[in-house]
C-alpha positions in Angstrom: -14.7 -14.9 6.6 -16.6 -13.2 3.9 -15.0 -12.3 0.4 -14.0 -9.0 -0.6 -16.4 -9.9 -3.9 -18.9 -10.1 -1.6 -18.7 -7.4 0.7 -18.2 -5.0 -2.0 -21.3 -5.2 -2.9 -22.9 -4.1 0.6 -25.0 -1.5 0.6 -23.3 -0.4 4.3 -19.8 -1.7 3.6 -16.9 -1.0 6.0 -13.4 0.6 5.5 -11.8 -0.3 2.4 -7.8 -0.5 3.0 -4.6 -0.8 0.9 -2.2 -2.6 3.0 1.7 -1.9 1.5 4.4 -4.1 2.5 7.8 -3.3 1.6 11.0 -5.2 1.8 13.7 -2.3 1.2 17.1 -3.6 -0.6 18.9 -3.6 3.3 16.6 -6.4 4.3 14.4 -4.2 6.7 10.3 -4.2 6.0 8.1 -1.0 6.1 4.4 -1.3 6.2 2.2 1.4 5.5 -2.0 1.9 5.0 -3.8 5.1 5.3 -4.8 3.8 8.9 -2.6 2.3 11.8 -4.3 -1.2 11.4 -2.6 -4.6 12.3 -3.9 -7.4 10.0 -2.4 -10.9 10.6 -0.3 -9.6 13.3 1.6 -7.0 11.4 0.9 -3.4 12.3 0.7 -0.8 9.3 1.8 2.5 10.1 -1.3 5.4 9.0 2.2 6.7 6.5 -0.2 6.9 2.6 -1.5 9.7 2.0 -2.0 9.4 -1.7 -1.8 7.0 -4.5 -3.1 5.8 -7.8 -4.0 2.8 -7.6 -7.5 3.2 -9.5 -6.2 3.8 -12.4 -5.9 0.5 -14.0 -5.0 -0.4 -18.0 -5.2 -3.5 -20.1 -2.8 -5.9 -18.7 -3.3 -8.8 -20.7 -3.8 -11.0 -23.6 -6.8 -12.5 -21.4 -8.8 -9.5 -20.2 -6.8 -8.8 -16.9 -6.3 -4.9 -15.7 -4.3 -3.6 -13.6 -1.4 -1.3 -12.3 1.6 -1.3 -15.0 2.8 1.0 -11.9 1.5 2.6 -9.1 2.6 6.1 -7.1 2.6 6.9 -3.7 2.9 9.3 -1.7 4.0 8.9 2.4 4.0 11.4 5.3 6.8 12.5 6.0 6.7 14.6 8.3 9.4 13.2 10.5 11.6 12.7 7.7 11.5 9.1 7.9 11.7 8.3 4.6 14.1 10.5 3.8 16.3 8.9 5.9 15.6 5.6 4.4 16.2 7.0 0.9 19.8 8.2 2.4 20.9 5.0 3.8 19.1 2.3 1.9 17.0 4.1 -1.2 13.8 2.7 -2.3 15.4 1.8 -6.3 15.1 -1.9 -6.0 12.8 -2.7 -2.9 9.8 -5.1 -3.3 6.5 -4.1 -2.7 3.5 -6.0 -2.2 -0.4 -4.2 -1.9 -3.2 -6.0 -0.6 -7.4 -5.0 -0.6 -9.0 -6.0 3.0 -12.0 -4.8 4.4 -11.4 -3.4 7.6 -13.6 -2.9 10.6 -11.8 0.7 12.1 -14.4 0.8 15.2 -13.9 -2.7 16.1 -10.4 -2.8 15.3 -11.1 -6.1 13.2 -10.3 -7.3 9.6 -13.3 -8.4 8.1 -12.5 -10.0 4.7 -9.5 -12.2 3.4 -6.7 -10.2 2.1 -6.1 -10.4 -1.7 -2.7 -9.1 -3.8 -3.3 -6.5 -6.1 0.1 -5.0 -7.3 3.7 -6.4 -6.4 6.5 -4.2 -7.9 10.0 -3.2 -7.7 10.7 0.4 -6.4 12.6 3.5 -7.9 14.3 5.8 -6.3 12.4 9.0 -4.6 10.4 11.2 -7.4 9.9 13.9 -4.6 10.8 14.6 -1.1 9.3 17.4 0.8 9.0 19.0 3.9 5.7 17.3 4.4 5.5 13.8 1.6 7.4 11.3 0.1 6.8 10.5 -3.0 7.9 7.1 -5.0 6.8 5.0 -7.7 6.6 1.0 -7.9 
């Protein structure tokens, strides 16, 4: 399987996808991508609808960037979250966000699947009639 390193540099390069996985305090998982993919047998729900994950900062000593913290926000439509935010709450919950490459017409992942953020999750910022909006 080719490396995201790799196909980043194609000049016709397919679907770029954040992949959020998210083990909420209660012990039940959420995973959400800004397209209903499965990837490695787990299906992310199309839930992101914004985030900030390009905004990266001096992480380290060594040269490393990346996300002190990231922002997100879900549909919500359906008030699913909100629910969750009722019963369980997001302060605490583990997140984990992986880059893949994704092949939408196919239906195929095309690249290995690297961690780019794992964080610990706060509770709601904002909840409307329409987004959710946490931060990790």
């Amino acid at each position: 399987m080719p490396t995201i390193n790799t196909l980043k540099e194609h000049e016709a390069a397919l679907t770029p996808l954040f992949l959020f996985d998210c083990a909420l305090a209660s012990g039940a998982l959420e995973r959400w991508s800004t397209h209903a993919v499965t990837v490695n047998g787990n299906a992310y729900n199309s839930r992101l609808l914004k985030h900030n994950l390009f905004e990266l900062q001096a992480g380290s000593d060594i040269g490393l960037d990346g996300a002190a913290k990231i922002t997100i926000t879900l549909a919500n439509a359906d008030s699913h979250f909100s629910e969750i935010e009722r019963q369980t709450g997001f302060r605490g919950a583990r997140v984990t966000v992986s880059l893949v490459f994704f092949d939408l017409v196919a239906g195929l992942l095309v690249s290995e699947t690297r961690v780019i953020f794992s964080g610990v999750g706060n509770a709601a910022d904002e909840i409307t009639e329409s987004g959710f909006k946490v931060t990790f």
